[in-house]
ZAGU-162223 format. One record per residue (C-alpha): x, y, z; residue in one letter. Coordinates in steps of 0.001 Angstrom, whole numbers, plus 500000, padded with zeros to 6 digits. Example, Ala and Ser with C-alpha at 12.3 -4.5 7.8 and 13.67 -1.06 7.14 Angstrom:
BEGIN
512300495500507800a 513670498940507140s 
//
This chain:
BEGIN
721934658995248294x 719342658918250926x 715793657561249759x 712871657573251600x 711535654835249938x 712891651830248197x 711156649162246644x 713817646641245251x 712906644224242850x 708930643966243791x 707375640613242445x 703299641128243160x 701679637936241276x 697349637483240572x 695912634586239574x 696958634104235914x 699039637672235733x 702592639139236963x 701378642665237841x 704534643652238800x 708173641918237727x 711195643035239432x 710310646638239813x 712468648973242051x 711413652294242759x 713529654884244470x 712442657793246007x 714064661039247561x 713494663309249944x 711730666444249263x 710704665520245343x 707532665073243511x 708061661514241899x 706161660575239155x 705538656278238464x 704026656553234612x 702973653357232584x 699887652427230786x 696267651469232188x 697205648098233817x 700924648593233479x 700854647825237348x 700981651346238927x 698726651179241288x 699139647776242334x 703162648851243222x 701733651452245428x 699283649253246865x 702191647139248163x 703562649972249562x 700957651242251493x 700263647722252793x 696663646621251098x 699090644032248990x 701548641500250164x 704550641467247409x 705746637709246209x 709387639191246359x 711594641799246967x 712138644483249605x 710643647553250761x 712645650564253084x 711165653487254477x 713601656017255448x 716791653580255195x 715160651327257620x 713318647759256107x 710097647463256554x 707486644902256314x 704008646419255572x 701128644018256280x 698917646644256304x 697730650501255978x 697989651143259662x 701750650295259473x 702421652083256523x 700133654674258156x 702975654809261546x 705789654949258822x 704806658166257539x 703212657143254206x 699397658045253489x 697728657502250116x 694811659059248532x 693336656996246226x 691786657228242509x 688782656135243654x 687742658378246892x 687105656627250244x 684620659394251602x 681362658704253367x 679240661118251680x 677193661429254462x 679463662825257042x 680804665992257134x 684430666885255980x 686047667216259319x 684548663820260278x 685510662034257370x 689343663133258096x 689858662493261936x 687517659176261292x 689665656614263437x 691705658796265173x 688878660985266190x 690325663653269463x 688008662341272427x 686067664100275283x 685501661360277754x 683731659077275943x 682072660764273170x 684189662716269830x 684964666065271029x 683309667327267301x 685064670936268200x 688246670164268682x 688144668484265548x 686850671033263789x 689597673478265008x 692364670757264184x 691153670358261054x 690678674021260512x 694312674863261608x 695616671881259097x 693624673281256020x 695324676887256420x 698602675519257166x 698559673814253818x 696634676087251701x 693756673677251321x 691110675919252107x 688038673337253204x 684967673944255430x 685011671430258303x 681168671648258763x 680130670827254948x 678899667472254295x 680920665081251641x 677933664873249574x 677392669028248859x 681200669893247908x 682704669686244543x 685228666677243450x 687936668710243963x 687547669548247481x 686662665996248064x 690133665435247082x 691324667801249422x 689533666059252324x 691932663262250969x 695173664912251403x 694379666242254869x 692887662685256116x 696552661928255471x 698186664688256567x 696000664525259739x 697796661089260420x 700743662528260241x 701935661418256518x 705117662740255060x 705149660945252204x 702062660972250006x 700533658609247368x 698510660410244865x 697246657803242496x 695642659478239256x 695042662703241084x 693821664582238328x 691471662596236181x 688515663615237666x 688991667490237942x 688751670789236030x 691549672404234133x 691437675162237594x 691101672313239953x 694143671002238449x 695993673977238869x 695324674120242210x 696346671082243365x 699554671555241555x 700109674498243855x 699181672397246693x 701993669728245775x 704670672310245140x 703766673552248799x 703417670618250357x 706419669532248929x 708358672965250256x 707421671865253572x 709365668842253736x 706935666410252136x 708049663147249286x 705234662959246794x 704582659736244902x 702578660432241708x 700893657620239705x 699614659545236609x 700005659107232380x 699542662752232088x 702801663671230264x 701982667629230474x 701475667414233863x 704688665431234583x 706434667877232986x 705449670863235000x 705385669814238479x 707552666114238838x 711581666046239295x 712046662481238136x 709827659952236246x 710260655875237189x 708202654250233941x 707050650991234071x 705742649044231041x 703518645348231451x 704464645025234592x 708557645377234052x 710291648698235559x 711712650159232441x 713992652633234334x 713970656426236009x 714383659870234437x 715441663471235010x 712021665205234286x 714640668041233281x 716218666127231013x 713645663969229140x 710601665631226365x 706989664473226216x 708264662265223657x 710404660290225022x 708387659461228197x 705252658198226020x 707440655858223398x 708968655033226867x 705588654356228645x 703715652541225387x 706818651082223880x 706736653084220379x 706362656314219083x 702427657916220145x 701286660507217321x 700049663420219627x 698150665313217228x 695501663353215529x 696061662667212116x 692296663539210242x 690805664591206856x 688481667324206409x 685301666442207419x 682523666359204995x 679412667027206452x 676153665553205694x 672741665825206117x 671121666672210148x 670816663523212229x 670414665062215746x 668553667951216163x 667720669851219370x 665484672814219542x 664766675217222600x 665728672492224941x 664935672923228533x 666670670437231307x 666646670036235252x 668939668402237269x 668061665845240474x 667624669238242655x 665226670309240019x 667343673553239272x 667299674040235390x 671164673216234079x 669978673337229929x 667825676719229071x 666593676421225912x 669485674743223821x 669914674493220375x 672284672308218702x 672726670167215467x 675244667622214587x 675576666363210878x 676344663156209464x 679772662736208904x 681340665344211398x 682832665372215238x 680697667957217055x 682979669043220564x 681285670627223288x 683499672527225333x 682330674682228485x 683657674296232646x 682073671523234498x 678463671778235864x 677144674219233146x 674443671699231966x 676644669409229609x 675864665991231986x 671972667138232144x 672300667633228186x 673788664564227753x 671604662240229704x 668094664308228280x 669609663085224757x 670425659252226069x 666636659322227778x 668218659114231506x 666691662634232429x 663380663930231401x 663539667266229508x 660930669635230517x 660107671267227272x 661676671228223720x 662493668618221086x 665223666072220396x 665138664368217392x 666961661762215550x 666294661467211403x 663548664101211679x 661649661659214593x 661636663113217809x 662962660824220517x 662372663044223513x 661472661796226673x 662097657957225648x 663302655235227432x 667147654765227338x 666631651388225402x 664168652962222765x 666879655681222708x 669479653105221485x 667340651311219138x 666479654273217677x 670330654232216571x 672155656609219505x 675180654690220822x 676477656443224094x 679638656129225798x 679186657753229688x 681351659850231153x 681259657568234516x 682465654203232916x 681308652578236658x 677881653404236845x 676650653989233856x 678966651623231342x 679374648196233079x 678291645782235395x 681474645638237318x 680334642387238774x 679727640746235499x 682155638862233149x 683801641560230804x 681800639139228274x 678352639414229000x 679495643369228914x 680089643342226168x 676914642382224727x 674677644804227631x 672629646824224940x 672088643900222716x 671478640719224778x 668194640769224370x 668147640279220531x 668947637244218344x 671713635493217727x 672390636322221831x 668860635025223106x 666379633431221752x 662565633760223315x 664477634559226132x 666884631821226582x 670478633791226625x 672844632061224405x 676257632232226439x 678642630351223390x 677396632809220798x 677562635757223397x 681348634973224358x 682082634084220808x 680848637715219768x 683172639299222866x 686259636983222170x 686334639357218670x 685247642431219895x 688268641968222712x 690772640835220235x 689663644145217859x 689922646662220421x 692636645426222087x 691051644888225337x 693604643391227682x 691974640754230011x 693248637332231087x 690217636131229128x 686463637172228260x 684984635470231768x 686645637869233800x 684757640254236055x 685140643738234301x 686229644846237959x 689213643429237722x 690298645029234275x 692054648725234279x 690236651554233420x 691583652102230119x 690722648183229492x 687282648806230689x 687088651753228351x 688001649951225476x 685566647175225838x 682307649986226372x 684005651668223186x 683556648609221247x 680214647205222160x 678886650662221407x 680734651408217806x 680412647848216869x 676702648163216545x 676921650556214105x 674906653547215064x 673654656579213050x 674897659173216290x 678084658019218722x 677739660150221910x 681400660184223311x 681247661620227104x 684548661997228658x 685854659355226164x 689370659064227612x 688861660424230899x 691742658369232823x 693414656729230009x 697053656746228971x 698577657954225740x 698368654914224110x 694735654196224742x 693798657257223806x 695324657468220249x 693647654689219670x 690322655951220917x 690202658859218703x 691467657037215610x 688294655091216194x 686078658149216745x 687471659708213590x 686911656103211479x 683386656303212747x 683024659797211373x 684417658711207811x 682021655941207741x 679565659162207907x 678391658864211504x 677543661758213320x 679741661979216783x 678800664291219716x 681916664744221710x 681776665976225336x 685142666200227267x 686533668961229809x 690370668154228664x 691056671211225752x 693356669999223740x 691137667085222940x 688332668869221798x 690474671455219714x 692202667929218459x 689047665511217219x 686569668263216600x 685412669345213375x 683129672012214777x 683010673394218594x 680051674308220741x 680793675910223268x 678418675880226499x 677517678374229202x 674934678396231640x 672855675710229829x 673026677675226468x 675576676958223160x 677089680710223021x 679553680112220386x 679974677849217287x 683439677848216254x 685866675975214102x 688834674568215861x 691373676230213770x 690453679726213876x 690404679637217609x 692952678533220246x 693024677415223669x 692915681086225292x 690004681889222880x 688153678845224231x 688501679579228013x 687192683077227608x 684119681756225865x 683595679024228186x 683836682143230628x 680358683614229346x 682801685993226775x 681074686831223497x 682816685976220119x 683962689679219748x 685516689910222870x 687401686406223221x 688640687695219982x 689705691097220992x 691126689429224156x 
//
């Protein structure tokens, strides 16, 4: 068989942690290959080595039958192999068609001949269906698109075989279809696609075989064909994962949030919420469904007190709390989980300890007339680690250096463990494998039973139709529909979220 990559037996070691243990990875010509594991199973770090931003402790790496040693991105850049990465490497400030040729920019004498570039990249975007427009700047085009600028940087260099690590975490259900297209063509002309991903569905529909790895150890490669769902997660986790989450009815209480005629404007001063009304009970999972960018962030941080409302009333227990500051928000008894874990959930630079303790440090036993106590804070984080299964080398490490799903975990925890009266989950498992996200909704549902109200926001379907007691759907800043999640289904849903009455999504 003819590979155009191997990776035999990769050692990659960190201080304290085998990240990778003997993995080999081999990948044909012409496929979409999937590499599934957990958060911090050592995905990313494997293709890291590849393309050249890690040195491996052991093993070998061949590129088209041919070893290679790849010191760094511009070599594995001349091989052929281009990755776009979770995290985009954009400079928001440029426009599309300089972020791509950035480097390898065409030249007119001495200056960037800007035109040419423009035409190259204009050519490049048709030939592969990814429609962009060269002139736009980074900053004033959607994620998706962004991720598009991606690809083509790498195509534009001349890749043929493409790392896509977690390509689809941050983008709509339609953006997601799209870029499957883009694969399957991509892959028609001749291009190997390496996909890092835990997203079993989308595995299924677009990848020809599946390499798992588990802690670090490659636990072997599959026929996508001949493999379920199933099988790759007790594969990927180690046991069986229960899919569907296993609840009681949900016995609604009395109103603890309660939002009347709320009005909202985002950072352009464009109003995203237009006179909303919602109310969540004690006791019950509220989901809000609705496509991205119809006023569900704005709604979010108006409730959280990161965004001024402009007119209307959010209260907690009867007291309105509109308008306050985010820390008289939380004391008021509003825990919030963000929907971007980075900026809004940690201190990246800070120990995954002091973290943990973020909306609290301020009170006794953590600080005392403003001397922090650091044994009693790490004391409270060792637990809260251990409890939520947070997987760090130990509770002084930077929160950087943990994997998404770890750092997810550890903002889940400091925010249930304080026991509030409302949870607001945004985006709660955005990014997160199987594993870590049964166990995120099992806590979600606990908190309910405890008779907590939780506000869920999250863009993936089948999560909202899975936790939710009751779903809100939201259009153009307004709830248009308040349904129960079993006498609707998926289709139902999209229509509504489409600006489709009740009758209609029903007729439909």
């Amino acid at each position: 068989m003819d590979y155009v990559i191997e990776m035999l037996n990769i050692r990659k070691e960190f201080p304290g942690v085998v990240a990778n243990n003997n993995v080999t990875l081999q990948v044909e010509k012409g496929e979409i290959h999937a590499l599934l594991g957990e958060n911090g199973a050592g995905k990313s770090t494997l293709m890291n080595v590849l393309f050249g931003l890690y040195q491996p402790e052991r093993g070998e790496i061949r590129v088209k039958g041919e070893k290679a040693a790849i010191t760094d991105p511009n070599i594995a850049n001349k091989l052929g192999i281009g990755m776009v990465h979770q995290h985009f490497m954009l400079v928001d400030t440029f426009t599309v068609t300089e972020n791509i040729v950035l480097g390898s920019e065409p030249r007119k004498g001495a200056s960037v001949d800007i035109k040419k570039a423009e035409k190259q990249v204009k050519e490049l975007s048709e030939r592969y269906g990814l429609n962009v427009d060269p002139k736009a700047k980074i900053r004033n085009i959607s994620v998706g698109m962004q991720q598009r600028v991606e690809i083509l940087k790498t195509l534009y260099r001349g890749a043929d075989i493409l790392i896509l690590d977690e390509p689809t975490a941050v983008l709509t259900p339609q953006e997601i279809k799209e870029l499957i297209g883009i694969m399957q063509s991509l892959v028609n002309e001749g291009k190997s696609i390496i996909l890092i991903t835990h997203k079993l569905k989308e595995i299924m529909e677009v990848c020809d075989r599946c390499t798992v790895i588990r802690k670090g150890e490659g636990i072997g490669t599959v026929d996508v064909k001949d493999t379920d769902p199933d099988e790759l997660a007790s594969l990927m986790v180690g046991r069986e994962v229960n899919f569907s989450t296993e609840k009681t009815k949900a016995d609604p209480k009395e109103i603890y949030l309660s939002i009347k005629d709320l009005r909202v404007k985002d950072i352009r001063g464009v109003e995203m919420v237009k006179g909303l009304n919602l109310d969540v009970r004690a006791g019950e999972i509220v989901g809000v469904a609705g496509v991205d960018g119809n006023g569900q962030s704005e709604l979010i941080e108006a409730i959280t007190g990161l965004r001024k409302s402009t007119s209307g009333q959010i209260s907690l227990h009867d007291k309105v709390i509109s308008n306050l500051s985010p820390r008289k928000v939380t004391q008021s008894g509003i825990s919030h989980i963000p929907q971007d874990r980075h900026k809004f959930g940690l201190v990246l630079d800070f120990p995954i300890g002091e973290n943990m303790v973020l909306q609290t440090y301020y009170q006794e036993p953590f600080s005392k007339k403003g001397v922090m106590n650091y044994k009693n804070i790490y004391q409270k984080a060792k637990s809260l680690i251990e409890e939520y299964d947070v997987r760090t080398p130990d509770e002084y490490t930077k929160a950087r250096a943990l994997s998404g799903g770890n750092q997810q975990k550890a903002i889940i925890g400091r925010e249930v463990d304080r026991s509030p009266d409302l949870i607001i989950a945004a985006q709660p498992t955005r990014g997160l494998d199987v594993g870590a996200i049964e166990f995120i909704h099992q806590k979600l549902i606990e908190e309910r039973d405890k008779g907590r109200a939780v506000l869920l926001l999250s863009f993936e379907l089948d999560e909202i139709m899975n936790l939710s007691d009751r779903i809100a759907v939201m259009f153009d800043g307004q709830i248009v529909a308040d349904v129960k999640p079993e006498e609707t289904d998926e289709q139902n849903l999209g229509l509504l979220m489409a600006g489709n009455t009740v009758e209609k999504a029903g007729a439909e």
